[in-house]
C-alpha positions in Angstrom: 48.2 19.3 -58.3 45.8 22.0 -57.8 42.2 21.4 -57.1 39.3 22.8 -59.6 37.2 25.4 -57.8 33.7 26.3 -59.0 32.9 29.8 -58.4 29.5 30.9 -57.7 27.0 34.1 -58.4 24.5 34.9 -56.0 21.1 35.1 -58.2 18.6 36.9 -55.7 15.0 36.2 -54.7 12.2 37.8 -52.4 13.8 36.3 -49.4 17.6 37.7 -49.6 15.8 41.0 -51.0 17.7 40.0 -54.3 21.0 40.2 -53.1 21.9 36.8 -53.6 23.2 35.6 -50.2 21.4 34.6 -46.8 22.3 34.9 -43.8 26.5 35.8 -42.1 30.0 34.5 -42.0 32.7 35.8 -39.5 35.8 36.4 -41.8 38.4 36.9 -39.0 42.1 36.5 -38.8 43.1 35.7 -35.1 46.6 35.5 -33.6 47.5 34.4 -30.3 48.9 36.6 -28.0 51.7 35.2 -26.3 55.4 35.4 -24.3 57.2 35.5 -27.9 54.6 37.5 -29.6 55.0 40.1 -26.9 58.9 40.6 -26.9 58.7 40.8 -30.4 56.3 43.5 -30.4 58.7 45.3 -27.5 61.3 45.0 -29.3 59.8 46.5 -32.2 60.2 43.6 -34.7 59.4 44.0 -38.5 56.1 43.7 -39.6 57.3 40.6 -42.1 58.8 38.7 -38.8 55.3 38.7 -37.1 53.5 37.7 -39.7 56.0 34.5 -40.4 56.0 34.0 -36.9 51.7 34.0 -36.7 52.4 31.4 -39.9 54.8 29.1 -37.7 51.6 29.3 -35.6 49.4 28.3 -38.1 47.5 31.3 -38.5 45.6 31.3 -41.7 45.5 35.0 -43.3 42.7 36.5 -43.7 43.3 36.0 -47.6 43.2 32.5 -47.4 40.0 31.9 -45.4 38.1 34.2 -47.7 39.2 32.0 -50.4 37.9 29.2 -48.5 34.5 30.5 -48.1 34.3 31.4 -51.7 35.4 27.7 -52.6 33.1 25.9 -50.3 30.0 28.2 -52.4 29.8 30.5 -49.1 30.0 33.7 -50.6 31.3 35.3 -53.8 34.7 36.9 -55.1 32.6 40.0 -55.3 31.2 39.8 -51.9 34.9 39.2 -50.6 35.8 42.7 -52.7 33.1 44.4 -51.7 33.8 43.7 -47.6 37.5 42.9 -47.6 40.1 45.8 -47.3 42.9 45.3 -49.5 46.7 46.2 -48.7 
């Protein structure tokens, strides 16, 4: 079951100088740097095994916590566009 997510438009007023949104969030995808992570870079391993290995981790893409920002009302899907470099 999927959950319903209301999406949100920033309106504007004098204090945001009409842009909709106050104030920062740090949007960051961080992966641990360790003993396995290490030889795999050495041993020049594919891009695809690093990433499933930063999942076994539990790394959450930087994707995924942009979504959650937009669906806790944070921030907008336009916002996340306009910021958010796309592959």
């Amino acid at each position: 079951m999927q959950a319903q997510i209301t999406l949100t438009r920033g309106r504007g007023c004098e204090h945001c100088r009409s842009t909709g949104y106050k104030g920062r969030h740090a949007l960051a995808e961080v992966l641990p740097f360790d003993d396995t992570l290490r030889t795999m870079i050495l041993n020049r391993a594919d891009v695809t095994e690093i990433k499933r290995y930063a999942l076994e981790l539990g790394v959450r893409p930087l994707n995924v916590r942009a979504m959650d920002l937009v669906a806790s009302g944070a921030t907008t899907m336009e916002e996340i566009d306009r910021v958010v470099a796309h592959d």
